[in-house]
Structures are given as structure tokens and as C-alpha cells.
Phi, psi and omega in degrees: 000120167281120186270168184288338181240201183189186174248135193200151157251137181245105156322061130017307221165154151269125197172246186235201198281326179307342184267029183234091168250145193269139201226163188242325200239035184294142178270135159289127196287156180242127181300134204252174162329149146076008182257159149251139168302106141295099173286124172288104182264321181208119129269131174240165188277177181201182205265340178271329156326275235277019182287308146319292155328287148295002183070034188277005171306315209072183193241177185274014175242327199226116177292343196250001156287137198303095226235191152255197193266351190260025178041229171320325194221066192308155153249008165318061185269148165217138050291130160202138173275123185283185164123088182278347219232106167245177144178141216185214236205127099357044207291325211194147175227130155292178184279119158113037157248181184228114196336328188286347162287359175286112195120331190295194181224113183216175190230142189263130179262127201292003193249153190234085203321298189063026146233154193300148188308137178112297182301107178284343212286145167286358184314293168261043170291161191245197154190171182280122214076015181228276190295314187228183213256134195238194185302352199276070191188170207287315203228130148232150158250106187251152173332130169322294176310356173269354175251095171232145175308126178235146213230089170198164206273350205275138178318106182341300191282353151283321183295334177315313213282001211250313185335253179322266152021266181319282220290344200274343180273350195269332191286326183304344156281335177295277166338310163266004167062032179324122184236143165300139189100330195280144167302132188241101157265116175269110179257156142093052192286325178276020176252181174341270159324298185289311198256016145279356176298317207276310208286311207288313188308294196294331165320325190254033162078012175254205214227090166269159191245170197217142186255135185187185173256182190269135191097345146283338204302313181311306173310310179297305156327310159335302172303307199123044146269161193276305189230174173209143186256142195275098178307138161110304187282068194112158167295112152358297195293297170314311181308294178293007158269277135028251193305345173266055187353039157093004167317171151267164183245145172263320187235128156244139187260087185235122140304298063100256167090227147077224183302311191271018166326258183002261183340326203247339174274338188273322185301331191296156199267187192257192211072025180272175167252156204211104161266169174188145161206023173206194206183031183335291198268026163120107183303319187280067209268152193258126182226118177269113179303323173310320146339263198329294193283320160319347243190328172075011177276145156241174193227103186247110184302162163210156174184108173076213165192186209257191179298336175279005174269315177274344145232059145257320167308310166329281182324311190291333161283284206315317177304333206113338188320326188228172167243157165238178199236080151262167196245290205212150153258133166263141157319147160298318193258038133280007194286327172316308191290320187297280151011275192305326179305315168323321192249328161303026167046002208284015213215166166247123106169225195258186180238162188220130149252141206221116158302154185316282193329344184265357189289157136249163209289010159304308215101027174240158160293146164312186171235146212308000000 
């Protein structure tokens, strides 16, 4: 039986963790045509919720103005519940699904194509937890298509961690047309994304190298970096000569951004590639274009990815290929505290949020 109300955190406003407020009496959404009804079992975080939250795009005139991620033609309302890595049970069907998806256990892919199956361009693209209402809740409804079944033993709030993350690292290899055998530099490796890069790099038979700080370098080994570059410690450049025993790098993947931009253009061998789909350490970078063109590079934003990406991500869990990396699950009405852990990087790989309800009476999430 489904109930009328729910447990939710509601995105308020843009601003600090006060505008995340956790609510009781949230209405349960009802699946519209072509929707499903979702019991929320795990969601997990990411860097563009609190990205949001805070207005941090800025505009193509003013970096430090106060924007969403769609900038100028925001789909953002609010109240609205964020949370993209969704995944839970099949509860409810709207008019013109069929009724026999109800029980399954899927993972949502979070993204809100707005062009038709066949069309790859990312151009208007949306999400789940931007445009509609996402996961940090008991229940969401999302497009029937957006929900799929996976057919693996691994824990929800494991299965959590991989969506958004996974995917955003694959278009971004996509982008650059990553081939086996070819060299990965990865910045910003121990968080969601940079150590989902390193398992994704190695999938497709190349080699990543991993950029992090010091007290992590093991964990990241661990992962499958081939080496690890220390941030902070030394010239960049030497250092990743150093650890590729001078080999060249083809690809670079950042996370990052910030001071060492140059330096990460340099390191590439030339004709390399330069992905980028986050900006941890400072959106606004000083770039000597002569690099670029002396050097023959390209340079490719990436953000989310497309439907063929995402079932291939699928494939690589149902295989075994990848893995997850969870560091911890929070209560839903723990999410302030869960949040703060997030942005203090202290930790590798990814966070979960699990409704209270889903606890069992140890104090562990249920098991899928």
C-alpha cells in the first residue's frame, strides 16, 4: 500500500545546508502517463546537487553569478527534491506502462534526454533531481524509460553509488575516443567520479594514472591506477614523467581544473586530449592558447551522458567489470551531516543515502 505522504529532503532555495530541508509531510507523487512510481531504497551523492544548491555555475558573462546548472534557462523550481543515483523497487505504474514492472528492483538513470531514442546530442539535456523531483525520498516518479533492471547481487545502497558518477566518467572517455593501450591521467581521483574513471579507463584495456593527495595514494592503487601523482607536492609535470617512465600521456581526464590547468595541457603528448566535466579547485583557468594549437590538442567539455553510455555502464555492473566504492551510508534525515562529509573529500569513493526506513534494527541499510 502506498502511502499519501513521505519523508523527503526539499531543496528550498540556493544557498548554505539550511536551505535542505528534511520534511514528514511531503506529498507522494503520483506516476503521470508513461511513469513509474519508485520506492526509494538508496540514493547517492554527487558534486552537482551541492553545486547547485549553491547557484554555483555562474553565467557565460559573470562566473560568480548566482545560476543553476542550466544556467540562463534553468528548469529548477522550488521546492525541489535533488538526488540522482537513484534506485529502490517498482511500486506503481501510471497509464500506458504495464502493470508486470511492478516488484521490479532498477536503477534510474537520471538523465532527462529531451530527444528521441537514436538522437546521442546532449544539447538539451536535463536530470532527475534538476527539472523533476529525484531521489532523496522515500518515493519518485520517473519515465518507465528511465528505469532499469539490473540483474546483479550487489547491495542497493551499493548499486547506489555507481549511476551519475559511472556515467559521467564514460561520456567523458567517449569523448575522447579512449582506445586500448592509451594513457589516463586522472585528477581529482579519489572522489566519485576521478575513482570511477580509473576502473572505467581499465575496462576498456588502457592504463590510468591517478592524480590525488597524499594519504590516499593506496586507496587509489587499489582501485587500479597504474601510478599516482602526489597534488601539491612538486612539479606536476615531472612528477607524471616520473611515474609513466616517460612514456606520454594521451588523455587527460579532470576533475579539478583551478591553478594546475596549464600544467595538465602540458603534460599531454601532442594531438592529446583534454576532457573536463567538473572544476573542483576553481572554474576559471588561465590558458595559454599557444599550448593548444602548437601542440594540436583538443579540449572537451563533457556533462552526464548519453543513452549508449548508459547501457554499457549497466553491462560493466551485471558483468562484474566495475565495482563500487562505497565509503558510507547516511539516514535520510541525516542528510546535513551526510552533505558535510561529502564536501570535505576526506574519504575515496562515493556516500549513500538510505531512508530511515530501510534501516534495520542494528543501525545497517536493509540488503538489496
Amino acid at each position: 500500500m502506498v502511502p499519501e505522504t513521505m519523508r523527503a529532503v526539499q531543496l528550498v532555495g540556493h544557498g548554505g545546508l539550511e536551505m535542505l530541508e528534511y520534511r514528514e509531510d511531503v506529498a507522494v507523487p503520483s506516476p503521470a502517463e508513461g511513469e513509474v512510481l519508485v520506492e526509494v531504497t538508496a540514493c547517492g551523492m554527487n558534486n552537482t546537487d551541492v553545486w547547485v544548491r549553491q547557484g554555483a555555475y555562474g553565467t557565460e558573462t559573470d562566473a560568480a553569478s548566482v545560476s543553476t546548472w542550466r544556467r540562463g534557462r534553468s528548469t529548477l523550481q522550488f521546492p525541489r527534491i535533488q538526488g540522482t543515483d537513484t534506485v529502490g523497487r517498482i511500486v506503481a505504474v501510471g497509464p500506458g506502462v504495464d502493470d508486470h514492472r511492478i516488484g521490479q528492483r532498477v536503477m534510474v538513470d537520471f538523465s532527462i534526454y529531451n530527444r528521441p531514442e537514436g538522437d546521442e546530442s546532449l544539447a538539451d539535456i536535463d536530470y532527475i533531481g534538476h527539472g523533476r523531483d529525484g531521489g532523496y525520498a522515500e518515493y519518485t516518479a520517473v519515465p518507465t524509460e528511465n528505469a532499469h533492471p539490473v540483474d546483479t547481487l550487489i547491495s542497493d545502497a551499493e548499486l547506489a553509488t555507481f549511476c551519475c558518477a559511472y556515467l559521467t566518467g564514460e561520456h567523458m572517455l567517449d569523448r575522447v575516443r579512449l582506445t586500448e593501450g592509451e594513457r589516463v591521467l586522472i585528477t581529482g581521483a579519489s572522489g566519485g567520479v576521478g575513482s570511477g574513471l580509473i576502473q572505467l579507463v581499465r575496462a576498456r584495456g588502457a592504463l590510468p594514472y591517478a592524480v590525488t593527495s597524499r594519504g590516499k595514494q593506496d586507496a587509489v592503487r587499489d582501485i587500479g591506477a597504474e601510478g599516482v601523482v602526489l597534488r601539491g607536492e612538486g612539479d606536476l609535470v615531472e612528477q607524471t614523467l616520473e611515474v609513466t617512465g616517460g612514456a606520454p600521456v594521451d588523455v587527460v581526464a579532470d576533475l579539478v581544473a583551478g591553478p594546475m590547468f596549464n600544467d595538465l595541457l602540458r603534460i599531454l603528448r601532442p594531438e592529446g586530449r583534454y576532457t573536463t566535466s567538473g572544476a573542483i579547485a576553481g572554474p576559471v583557468v588561465e590558458l595559454d592558447l599557444r599550448t593548444m594549437y602548437l601542440k594540436q590538442l583538443e579540449l572537451h567539455g563533457s556533462s552526464q551522458g548519453t543513452r549508449t553510455a548508459f547501457r554499457r555502464l549497466k553491462s560493466y555492473i551485471e558483468r562484474g567489470d566495475i565495482r563500487p566504492l562505497l565509503h558510507g551510508t547516511y539516514r535520510l534525515s541525516e542528510f546535513h551531516r551526510a552533505q558535510e562529509e561529502f564536501m570535505s573529500k576526506g574519504y575515496v569513493g562515493n556516500l549513500v543515502i538510505v531512508p530511515d526506513a530501510k534501516w534495520d534494527e542494528f543501525g545497517a541499510p536493509h540488503a538489496a
